[in-house]
N, CA, C and O atoms as a CHARMM CRD file, in Angstrom:
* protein
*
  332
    1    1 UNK  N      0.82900  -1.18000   0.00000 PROA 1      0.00000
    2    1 UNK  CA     0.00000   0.00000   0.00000 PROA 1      0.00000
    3    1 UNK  C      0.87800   1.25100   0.00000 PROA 1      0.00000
    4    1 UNK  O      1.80200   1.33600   0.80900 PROA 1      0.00000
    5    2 UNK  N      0.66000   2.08600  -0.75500 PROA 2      0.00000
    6    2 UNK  CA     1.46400   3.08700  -0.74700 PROA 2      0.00000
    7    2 UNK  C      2.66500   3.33700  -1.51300 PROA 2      0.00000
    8    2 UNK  O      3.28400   4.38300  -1.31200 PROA 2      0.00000
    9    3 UNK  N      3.04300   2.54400  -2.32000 PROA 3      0.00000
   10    3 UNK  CA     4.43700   2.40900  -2.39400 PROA 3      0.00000
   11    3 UNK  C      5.00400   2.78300  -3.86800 PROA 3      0.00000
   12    3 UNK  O      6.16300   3.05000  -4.18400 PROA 3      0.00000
   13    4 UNK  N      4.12100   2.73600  -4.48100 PROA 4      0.00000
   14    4 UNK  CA     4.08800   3.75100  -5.54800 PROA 4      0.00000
   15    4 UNK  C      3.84100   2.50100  -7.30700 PROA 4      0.00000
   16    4 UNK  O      4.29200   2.53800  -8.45200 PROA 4      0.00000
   17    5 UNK  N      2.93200   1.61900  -6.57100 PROA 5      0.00000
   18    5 UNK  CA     2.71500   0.18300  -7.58300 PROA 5      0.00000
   19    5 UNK  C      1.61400   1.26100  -8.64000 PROA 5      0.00000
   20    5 UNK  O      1.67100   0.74100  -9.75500 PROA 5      0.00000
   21    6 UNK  N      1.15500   1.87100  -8.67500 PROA 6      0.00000
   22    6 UNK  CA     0.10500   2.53000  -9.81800 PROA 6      0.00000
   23    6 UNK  C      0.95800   3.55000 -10.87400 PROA 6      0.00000
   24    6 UNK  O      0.91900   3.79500 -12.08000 PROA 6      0.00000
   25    7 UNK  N      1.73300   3.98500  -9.73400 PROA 7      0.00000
   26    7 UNK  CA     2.25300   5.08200 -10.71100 PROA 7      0.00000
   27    7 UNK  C      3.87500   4.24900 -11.63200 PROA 7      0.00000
   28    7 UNK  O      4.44300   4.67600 -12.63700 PROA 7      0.00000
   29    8 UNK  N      4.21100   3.01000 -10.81100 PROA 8      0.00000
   30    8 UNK  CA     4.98600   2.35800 -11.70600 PROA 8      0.00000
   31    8 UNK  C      4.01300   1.27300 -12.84900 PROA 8      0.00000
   32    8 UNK  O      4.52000   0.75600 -13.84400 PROA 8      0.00000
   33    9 UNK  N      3.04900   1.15300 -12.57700 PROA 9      0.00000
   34    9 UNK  CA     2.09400   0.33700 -13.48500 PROA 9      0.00000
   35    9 UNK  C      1.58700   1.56600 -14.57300 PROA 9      0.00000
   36    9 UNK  O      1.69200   1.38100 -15.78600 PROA 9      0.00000
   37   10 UNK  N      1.22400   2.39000 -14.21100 PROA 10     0.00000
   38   10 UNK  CA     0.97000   3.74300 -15.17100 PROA 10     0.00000
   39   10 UNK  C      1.86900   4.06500 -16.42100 PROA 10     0.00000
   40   10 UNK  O      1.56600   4.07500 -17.61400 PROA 10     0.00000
   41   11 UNK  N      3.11900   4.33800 -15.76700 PROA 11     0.00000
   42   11 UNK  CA     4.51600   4.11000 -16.69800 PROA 11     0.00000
   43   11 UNK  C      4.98500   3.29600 -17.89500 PROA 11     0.00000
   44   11 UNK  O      5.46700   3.53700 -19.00200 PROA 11     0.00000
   45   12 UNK  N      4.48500   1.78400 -16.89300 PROA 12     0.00000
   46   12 UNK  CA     4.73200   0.65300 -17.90300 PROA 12     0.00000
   47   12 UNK  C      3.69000   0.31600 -18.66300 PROA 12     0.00000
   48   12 UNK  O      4.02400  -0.64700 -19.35400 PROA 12     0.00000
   49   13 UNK  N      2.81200   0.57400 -18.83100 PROA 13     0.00000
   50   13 UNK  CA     1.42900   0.20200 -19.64100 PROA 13     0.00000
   51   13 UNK  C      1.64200   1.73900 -20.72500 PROA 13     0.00000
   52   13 UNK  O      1.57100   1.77500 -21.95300 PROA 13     0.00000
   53   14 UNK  N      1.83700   2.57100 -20.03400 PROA 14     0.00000
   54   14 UNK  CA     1.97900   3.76100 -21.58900 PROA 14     0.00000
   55   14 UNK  C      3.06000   3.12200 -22.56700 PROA 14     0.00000
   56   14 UNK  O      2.95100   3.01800 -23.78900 PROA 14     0.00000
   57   15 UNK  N      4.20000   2.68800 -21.71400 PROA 15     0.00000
   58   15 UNK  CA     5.38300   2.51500 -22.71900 PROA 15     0.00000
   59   15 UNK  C      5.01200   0.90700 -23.96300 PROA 15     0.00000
   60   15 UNK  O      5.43700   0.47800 -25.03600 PROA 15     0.00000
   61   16 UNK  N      4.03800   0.55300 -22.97500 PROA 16     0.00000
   62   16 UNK  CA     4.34100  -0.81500 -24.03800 PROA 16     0.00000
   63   16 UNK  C      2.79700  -0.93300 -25.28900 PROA 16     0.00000
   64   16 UNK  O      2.73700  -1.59600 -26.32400 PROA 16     0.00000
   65   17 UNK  N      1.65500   0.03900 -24.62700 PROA 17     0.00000
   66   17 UNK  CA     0.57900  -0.14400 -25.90100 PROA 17     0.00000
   67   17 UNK  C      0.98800   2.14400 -26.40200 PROA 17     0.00000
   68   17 UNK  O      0.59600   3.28100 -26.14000 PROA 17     0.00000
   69   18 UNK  N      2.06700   1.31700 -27.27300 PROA 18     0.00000
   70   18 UNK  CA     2.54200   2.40000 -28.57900 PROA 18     0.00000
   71   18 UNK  C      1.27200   2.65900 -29.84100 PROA 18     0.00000
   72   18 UNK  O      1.44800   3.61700 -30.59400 PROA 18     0.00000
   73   19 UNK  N      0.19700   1.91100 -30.00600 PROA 19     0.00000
   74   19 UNK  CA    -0.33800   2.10500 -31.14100 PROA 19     0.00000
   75   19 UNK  C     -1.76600   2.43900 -30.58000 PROA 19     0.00000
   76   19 UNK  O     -2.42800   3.30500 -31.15400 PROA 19     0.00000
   77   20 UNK  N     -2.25600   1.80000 -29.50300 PROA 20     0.00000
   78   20 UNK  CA    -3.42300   2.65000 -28.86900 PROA 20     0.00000
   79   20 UNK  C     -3.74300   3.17700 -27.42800 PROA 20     0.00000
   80   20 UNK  O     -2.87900   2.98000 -26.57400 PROA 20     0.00000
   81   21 UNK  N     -4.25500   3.46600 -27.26700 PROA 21     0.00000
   82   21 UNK  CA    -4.66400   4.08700 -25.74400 PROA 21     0.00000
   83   21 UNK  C     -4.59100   2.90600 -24.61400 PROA 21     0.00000
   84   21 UNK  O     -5.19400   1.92700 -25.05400 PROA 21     0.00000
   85   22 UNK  N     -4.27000   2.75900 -23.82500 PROA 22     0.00000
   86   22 UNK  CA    -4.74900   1.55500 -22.61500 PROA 22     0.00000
   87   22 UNK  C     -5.97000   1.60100 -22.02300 PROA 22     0.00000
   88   22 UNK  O     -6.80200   2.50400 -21.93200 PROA 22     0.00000
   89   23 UNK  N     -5.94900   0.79100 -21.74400 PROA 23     0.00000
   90   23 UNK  CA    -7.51400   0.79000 -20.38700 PROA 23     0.00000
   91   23 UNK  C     -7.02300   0.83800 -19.17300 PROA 23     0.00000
   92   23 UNK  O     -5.95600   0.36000 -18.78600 PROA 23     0.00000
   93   24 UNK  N     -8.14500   1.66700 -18.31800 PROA 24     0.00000
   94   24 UNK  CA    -7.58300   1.69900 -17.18200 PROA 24     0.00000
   95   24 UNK  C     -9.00300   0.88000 -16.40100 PROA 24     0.00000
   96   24 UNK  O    -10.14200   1.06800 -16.82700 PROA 24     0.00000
   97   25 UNK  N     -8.74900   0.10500 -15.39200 PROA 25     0.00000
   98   25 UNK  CA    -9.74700  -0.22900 -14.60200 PROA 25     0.00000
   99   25 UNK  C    -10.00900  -0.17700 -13.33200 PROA 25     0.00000
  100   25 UNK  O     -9.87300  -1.19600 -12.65500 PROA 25     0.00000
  101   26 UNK  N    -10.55700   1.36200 -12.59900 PROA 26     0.00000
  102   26 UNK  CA   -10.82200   1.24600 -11.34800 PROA 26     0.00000
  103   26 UNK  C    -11.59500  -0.16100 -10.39000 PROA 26     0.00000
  104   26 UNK  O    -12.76400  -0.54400 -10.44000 PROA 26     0.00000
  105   27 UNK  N    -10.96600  -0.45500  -9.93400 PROA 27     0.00000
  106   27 UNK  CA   -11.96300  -1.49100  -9.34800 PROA 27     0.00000
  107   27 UNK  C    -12.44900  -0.70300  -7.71000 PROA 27     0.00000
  108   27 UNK  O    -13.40300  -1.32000  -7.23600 PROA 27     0.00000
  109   28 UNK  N    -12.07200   0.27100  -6.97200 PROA 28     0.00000
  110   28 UNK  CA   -12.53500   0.72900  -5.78700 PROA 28     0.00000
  111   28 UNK  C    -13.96900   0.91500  -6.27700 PROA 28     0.00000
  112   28 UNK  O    -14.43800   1.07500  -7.40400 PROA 28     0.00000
  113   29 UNK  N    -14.78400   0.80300  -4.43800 PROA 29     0.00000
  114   29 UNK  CA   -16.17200   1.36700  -4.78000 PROA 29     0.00000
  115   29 UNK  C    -15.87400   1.95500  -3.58400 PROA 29     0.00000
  116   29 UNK  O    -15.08600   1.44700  -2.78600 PROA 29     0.00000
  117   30 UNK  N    -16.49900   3.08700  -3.38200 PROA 30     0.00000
  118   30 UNK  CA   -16.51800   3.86700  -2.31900 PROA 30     0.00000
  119   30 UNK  C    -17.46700   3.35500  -0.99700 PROA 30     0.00000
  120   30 UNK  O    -17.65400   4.18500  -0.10700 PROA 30     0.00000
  121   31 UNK  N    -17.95700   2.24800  -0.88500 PROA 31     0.00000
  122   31 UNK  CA   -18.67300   1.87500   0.09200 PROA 31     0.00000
  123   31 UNK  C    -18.43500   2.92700   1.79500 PROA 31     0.00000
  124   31 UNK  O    -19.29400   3.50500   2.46100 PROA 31     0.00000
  125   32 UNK  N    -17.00000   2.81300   2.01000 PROA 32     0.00000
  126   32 UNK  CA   -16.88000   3.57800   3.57500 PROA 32     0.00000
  127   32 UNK  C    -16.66600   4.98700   3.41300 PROA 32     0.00000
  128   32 UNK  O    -15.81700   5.53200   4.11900 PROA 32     0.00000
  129   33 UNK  N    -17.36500   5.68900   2.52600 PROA 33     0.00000
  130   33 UNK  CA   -16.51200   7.15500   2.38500 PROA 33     0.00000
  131   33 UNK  C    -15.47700   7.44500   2.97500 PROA 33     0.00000
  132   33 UNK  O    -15.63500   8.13100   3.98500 PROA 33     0.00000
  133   34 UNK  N    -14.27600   7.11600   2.65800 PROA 34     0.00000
  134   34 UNK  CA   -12.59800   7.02700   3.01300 PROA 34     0.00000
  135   34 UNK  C    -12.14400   8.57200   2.41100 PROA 34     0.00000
  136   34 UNK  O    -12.29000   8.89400   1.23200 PROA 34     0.00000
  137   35 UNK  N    -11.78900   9.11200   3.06000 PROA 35     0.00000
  138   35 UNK  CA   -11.16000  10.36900   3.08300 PROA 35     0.00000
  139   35 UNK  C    -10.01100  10.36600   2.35200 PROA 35     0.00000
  140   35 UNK  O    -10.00500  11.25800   1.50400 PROA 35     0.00000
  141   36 UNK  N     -9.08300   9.71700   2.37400 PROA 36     0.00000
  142   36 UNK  CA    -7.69000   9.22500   2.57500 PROA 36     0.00000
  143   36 UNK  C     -7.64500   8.70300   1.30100 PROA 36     0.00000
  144   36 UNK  O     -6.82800   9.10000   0.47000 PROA 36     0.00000
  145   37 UNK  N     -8.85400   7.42600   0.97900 PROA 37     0.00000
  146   37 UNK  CA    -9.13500   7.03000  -0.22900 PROA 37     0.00000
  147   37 UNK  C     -9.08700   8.01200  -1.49600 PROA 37     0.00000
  148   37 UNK  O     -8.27300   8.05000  -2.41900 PROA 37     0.00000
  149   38 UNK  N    -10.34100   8.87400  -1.21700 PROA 38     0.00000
  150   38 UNK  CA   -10.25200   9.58900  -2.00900 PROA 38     0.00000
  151   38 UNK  C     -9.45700  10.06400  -2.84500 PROA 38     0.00000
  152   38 UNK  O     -9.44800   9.84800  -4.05600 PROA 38     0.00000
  153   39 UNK  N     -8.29300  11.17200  -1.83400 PROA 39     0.00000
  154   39 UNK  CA    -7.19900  11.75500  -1.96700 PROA 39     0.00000
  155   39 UNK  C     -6.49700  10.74400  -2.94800 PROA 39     0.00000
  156   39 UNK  O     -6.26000  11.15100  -4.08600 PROA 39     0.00000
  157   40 UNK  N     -6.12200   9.37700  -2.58200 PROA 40     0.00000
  158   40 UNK  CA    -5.41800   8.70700  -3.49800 PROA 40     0.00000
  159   40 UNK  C     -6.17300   8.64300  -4.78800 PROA 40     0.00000
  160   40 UNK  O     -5.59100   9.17600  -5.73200 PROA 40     0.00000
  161   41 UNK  N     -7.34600   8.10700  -5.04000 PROA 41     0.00000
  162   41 UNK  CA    -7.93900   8.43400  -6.30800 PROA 41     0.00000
  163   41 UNK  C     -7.81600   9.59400  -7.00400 PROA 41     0.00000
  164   41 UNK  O     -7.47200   9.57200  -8.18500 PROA 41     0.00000
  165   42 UNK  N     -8.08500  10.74600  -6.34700 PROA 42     0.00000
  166   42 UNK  CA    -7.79600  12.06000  -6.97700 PROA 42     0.00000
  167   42 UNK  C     -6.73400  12.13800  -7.91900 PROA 42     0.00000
  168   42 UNK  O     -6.83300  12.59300  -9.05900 PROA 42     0.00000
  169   43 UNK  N     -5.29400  11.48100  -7.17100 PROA 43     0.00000
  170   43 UNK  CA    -4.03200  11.56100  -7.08700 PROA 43     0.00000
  171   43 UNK  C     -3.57400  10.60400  -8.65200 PROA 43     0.00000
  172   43 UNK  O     -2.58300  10.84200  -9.34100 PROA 43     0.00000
  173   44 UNK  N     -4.33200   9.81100  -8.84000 PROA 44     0.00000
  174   44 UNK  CA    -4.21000   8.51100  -9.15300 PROA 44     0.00000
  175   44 UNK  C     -5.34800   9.02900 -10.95600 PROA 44     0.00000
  176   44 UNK  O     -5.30400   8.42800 -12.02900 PROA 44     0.00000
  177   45 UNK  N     -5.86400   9.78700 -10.74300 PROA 45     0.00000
  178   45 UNK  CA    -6.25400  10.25600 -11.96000 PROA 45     0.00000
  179   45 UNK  C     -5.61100  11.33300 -12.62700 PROA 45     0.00000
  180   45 UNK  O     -5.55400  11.35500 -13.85700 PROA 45     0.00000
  181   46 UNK  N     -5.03500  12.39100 -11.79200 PROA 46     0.00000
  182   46 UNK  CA    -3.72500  13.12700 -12.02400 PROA 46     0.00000
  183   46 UNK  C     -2.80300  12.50900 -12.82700 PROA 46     0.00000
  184   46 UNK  O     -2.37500  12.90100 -13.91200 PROA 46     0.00000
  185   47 UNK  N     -2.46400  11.27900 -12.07500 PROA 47     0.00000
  186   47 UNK  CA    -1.43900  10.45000 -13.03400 PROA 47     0.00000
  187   47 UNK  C     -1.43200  10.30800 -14.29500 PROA 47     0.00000
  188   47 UNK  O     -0.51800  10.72500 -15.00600 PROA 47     0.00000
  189   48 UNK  N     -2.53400   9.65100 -14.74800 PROA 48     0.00000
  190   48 UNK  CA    -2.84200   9.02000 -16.06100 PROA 48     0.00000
  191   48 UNK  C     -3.51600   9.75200 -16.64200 PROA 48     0.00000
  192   48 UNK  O     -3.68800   9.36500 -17.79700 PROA 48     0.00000
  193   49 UNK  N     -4.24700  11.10600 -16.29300 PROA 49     0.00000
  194   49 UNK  CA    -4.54600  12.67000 -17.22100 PROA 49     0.00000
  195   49 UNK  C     -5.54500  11.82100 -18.23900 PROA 49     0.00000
  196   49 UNK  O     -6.56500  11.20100 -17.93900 PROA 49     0.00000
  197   50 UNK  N     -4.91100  11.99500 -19.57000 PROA 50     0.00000
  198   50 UNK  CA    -5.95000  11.63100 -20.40400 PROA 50     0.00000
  199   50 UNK  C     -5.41800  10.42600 -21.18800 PROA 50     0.00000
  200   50 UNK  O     -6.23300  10.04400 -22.02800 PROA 50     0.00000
  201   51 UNK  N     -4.48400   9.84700 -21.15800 PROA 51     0.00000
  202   51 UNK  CA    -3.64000   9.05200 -21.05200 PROA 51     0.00000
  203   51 UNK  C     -4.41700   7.87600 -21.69200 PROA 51     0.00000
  204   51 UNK  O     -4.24300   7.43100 -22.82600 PROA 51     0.00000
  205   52 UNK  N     -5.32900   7.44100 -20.73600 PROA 52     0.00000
  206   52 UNK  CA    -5.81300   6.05600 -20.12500 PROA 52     0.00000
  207   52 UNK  C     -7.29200   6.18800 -20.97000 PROA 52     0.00000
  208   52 UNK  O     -7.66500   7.27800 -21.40300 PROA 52     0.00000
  209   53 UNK  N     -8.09500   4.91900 -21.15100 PROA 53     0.00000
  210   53 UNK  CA    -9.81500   4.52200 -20.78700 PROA 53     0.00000
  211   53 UNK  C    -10.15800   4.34600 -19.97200 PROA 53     0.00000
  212   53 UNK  O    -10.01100   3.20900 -19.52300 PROA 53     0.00000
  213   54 UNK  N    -10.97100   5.51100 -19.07700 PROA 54     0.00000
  214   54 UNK  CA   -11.04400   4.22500 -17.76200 PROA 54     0.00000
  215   54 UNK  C    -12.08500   4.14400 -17.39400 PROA 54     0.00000
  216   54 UNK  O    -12.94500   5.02500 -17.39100 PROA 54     0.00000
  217   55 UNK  N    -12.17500   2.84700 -16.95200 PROA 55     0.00000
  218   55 UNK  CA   -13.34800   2.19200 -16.36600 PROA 55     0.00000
  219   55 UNK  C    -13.59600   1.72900 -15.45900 PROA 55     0.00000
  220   55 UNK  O    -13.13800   0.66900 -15.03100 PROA 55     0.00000
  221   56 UNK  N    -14.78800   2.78800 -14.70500 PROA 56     0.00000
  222   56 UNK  CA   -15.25500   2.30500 -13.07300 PROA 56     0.00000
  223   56 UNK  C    -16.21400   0.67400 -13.16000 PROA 56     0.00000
  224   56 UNK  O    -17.40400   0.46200 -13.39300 PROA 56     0.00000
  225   57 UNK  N    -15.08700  -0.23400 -12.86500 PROA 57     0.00000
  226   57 UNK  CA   -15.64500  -1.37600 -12.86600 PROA 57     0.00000
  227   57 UNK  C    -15.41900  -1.95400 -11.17700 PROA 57     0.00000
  228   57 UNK  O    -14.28400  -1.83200 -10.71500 PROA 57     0.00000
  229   58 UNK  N    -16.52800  -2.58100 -10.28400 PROA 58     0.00000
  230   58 UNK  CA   -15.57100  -3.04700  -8.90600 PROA 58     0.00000
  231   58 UNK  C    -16.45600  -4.92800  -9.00600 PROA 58     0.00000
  232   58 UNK  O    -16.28800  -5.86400  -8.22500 PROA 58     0.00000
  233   59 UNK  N    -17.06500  -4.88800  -9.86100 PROA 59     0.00000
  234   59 UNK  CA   -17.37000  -6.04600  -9.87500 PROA 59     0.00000
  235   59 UNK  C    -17.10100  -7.31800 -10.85900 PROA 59     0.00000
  236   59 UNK  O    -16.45200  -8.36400 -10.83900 PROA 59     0.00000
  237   60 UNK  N    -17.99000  -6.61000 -11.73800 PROA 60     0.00000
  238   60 UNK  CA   -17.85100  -8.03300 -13.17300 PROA 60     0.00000
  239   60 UNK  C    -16.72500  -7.66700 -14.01700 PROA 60     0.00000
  240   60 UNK  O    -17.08400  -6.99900 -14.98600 PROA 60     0.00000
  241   61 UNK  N    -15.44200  -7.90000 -13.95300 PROA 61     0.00000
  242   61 UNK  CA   -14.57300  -7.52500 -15.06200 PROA 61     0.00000
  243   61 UNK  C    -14.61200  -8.19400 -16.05800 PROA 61     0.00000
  244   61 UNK  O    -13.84000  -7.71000 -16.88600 PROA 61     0.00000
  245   62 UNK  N    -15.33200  -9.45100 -16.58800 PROA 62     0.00000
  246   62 UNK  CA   -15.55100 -10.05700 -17.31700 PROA 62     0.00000
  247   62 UNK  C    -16.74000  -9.30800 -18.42900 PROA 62     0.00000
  248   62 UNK  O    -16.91900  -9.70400 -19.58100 PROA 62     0.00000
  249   63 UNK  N    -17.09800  -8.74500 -18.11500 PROA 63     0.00000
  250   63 UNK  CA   -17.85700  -7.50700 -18.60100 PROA 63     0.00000
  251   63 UNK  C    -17.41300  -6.14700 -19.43200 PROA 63     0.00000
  252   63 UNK  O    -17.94300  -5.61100 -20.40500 PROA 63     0.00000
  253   64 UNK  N    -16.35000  -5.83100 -18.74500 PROA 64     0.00000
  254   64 UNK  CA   -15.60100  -4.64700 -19.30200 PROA 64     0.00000
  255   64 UNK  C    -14.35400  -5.10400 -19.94800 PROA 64     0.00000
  256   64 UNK  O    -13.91900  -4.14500 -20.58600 PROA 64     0.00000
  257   65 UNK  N    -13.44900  -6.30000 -20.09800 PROA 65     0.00000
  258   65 UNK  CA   -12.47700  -6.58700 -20.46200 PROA 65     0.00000
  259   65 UNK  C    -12.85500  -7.61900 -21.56700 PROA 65     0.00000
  260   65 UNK  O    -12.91400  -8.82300 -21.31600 PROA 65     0.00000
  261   66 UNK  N    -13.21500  -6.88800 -23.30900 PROA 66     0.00000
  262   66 UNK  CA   -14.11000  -7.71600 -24.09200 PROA 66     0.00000
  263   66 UNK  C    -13.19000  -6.48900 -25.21800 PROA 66     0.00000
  264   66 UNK  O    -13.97800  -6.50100 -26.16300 PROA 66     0.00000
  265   67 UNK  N    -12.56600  -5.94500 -25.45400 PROA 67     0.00000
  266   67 UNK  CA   -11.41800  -5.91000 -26.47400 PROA 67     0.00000
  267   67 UNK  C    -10.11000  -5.85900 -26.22800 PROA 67     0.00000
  268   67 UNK  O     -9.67200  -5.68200 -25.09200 PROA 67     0.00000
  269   68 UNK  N     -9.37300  -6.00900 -27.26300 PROA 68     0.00000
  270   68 UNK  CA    -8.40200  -6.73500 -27.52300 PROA 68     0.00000
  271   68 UNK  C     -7.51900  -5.38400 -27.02000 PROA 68     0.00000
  272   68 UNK  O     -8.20800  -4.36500 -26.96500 PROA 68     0.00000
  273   69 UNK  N     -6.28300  -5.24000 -26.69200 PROA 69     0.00000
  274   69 UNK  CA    -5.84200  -4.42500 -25.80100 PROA 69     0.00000
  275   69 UNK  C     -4.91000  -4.62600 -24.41300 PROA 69     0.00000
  276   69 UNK  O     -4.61700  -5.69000 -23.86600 PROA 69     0.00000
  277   70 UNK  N     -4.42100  -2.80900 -23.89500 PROA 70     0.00000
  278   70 UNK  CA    -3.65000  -3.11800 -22.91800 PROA 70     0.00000
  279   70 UNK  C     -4.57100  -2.53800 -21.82700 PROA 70     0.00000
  280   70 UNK  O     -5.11300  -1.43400 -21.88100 PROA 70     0.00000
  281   71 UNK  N     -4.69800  -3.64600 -20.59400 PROA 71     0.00000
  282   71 UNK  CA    -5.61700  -3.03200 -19.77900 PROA 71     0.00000
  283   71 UNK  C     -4.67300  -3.19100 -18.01300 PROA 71     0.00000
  284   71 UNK  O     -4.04900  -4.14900 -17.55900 PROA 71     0.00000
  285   72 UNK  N     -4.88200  -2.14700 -17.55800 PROA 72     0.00000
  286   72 UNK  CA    -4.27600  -1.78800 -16.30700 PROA 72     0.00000
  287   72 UNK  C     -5.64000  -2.17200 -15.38900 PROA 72     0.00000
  288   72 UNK  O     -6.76400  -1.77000 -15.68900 PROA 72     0.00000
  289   73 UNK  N     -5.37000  -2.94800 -14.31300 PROA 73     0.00000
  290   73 UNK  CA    -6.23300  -3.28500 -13.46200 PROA 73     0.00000
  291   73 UNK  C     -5.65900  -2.77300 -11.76700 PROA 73     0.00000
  292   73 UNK  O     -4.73500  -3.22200 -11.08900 PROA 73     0.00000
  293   74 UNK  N     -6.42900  -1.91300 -11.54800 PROA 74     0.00000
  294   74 UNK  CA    -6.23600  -0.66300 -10.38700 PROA 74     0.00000
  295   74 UNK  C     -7.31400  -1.05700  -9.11500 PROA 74     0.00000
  296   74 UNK  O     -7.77200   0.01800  -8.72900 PROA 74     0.00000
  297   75 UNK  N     -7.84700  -2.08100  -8.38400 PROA 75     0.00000
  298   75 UNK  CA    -6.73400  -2.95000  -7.57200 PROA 75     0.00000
  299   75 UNK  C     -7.58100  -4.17500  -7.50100 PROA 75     0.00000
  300   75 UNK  O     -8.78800  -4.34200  -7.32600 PROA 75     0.00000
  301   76 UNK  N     -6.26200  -5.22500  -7.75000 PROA 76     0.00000
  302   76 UNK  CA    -7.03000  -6.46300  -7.78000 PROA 76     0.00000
  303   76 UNK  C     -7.78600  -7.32200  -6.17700 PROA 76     0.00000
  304   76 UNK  O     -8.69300  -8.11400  -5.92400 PROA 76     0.00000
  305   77 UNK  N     -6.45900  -6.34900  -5.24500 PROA 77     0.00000
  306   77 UNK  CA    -7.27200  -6.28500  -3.92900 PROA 77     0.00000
  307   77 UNK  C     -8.48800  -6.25400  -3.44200 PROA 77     0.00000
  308   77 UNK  O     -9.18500  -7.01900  -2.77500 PROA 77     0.00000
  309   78 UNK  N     -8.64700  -4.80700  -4.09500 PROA 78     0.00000
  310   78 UNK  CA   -10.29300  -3.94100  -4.00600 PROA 78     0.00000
  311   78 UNK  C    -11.24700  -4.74400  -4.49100 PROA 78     0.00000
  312   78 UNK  O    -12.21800  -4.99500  -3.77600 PROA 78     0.00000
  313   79 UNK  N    -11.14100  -5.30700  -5.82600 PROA 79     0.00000
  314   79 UNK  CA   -11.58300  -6.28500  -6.63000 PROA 79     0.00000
  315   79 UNK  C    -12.21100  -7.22700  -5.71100 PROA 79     0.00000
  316   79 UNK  O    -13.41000  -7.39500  -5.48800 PROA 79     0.00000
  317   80 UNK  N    -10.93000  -7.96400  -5.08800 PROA 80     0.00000
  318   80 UNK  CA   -11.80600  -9.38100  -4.25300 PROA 80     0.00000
  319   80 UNK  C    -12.13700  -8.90500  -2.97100 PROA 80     0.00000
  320   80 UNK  O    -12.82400  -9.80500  -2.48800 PROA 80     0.00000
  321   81 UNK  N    -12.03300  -7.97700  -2.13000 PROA 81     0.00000
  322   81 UNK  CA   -13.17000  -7.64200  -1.36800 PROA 81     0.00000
  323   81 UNK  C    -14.53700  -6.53800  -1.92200 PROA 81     0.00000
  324   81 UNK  O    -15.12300  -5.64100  -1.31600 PROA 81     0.00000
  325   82 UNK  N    -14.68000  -7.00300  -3.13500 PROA 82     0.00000
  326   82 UNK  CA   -16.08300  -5.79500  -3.40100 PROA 82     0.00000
  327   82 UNK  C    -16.88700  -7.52800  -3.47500 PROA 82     0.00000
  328   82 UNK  O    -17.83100  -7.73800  -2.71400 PROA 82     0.00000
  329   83 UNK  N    -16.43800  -8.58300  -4.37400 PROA 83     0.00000
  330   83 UNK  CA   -16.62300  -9.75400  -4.32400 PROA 83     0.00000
  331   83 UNK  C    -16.72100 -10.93000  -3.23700 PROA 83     0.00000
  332   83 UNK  O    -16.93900 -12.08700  -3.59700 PROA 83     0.00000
C-alpha cells in the first residue's frame, strides 16, 4: 500500500501499448466514504490525465475486459473484497 505500484504500473502500460490508448480499470467502490481514499484516487487520476480509458468497474470484469488491448487493473485487492 502506498508504495508507488500505480504510478509504476501507469509508466509501464503507456510505454508498451505504442499504437493505442490503454484501459484503465478502477476497481474501488466507495462503500466507507474514506477520506484518505479519495485523496489517493484524486491523485491517481492526475497520473494518467488523459492518457488512459477508464473504467469504473468493482465487480464483473468479465464484462468490461471484451477488447483486444492493454488493460491496467487498479486494484485487484479492491476487486476481491467488493466480491
Amino acid at each position: 500500500q502506498k508504495s508507488g505500484k500505480t504510478s509504476l504500473a501507469i509508466k509501464k502500460a503507456l510505454k508498451l501499448s505504442k499504437k493505442s490508448k490503454p484501459y484503465y480499470i478502477a476497481t474501488y467502490i466507495d462503500n466507507y466514504n474514506d477520506k484518505e481514499m479519495k485523496k489517493r484516487i484524486k491523485h491517481h487520476k492526475l497520473q494518467r490525465a488523459d492518457n488512459f480509458i477508464t473504467i469504473e468497474e468493482g465487480y464483473d470484469l468479465n464484462r468490461v475486459v471484451q477488447n483486444k488491448g492493454l488493460y491496467l487493473l487498479d486494484c485487484l485487492s479492491m476487486w476481491a473484497l467488493n466480491n
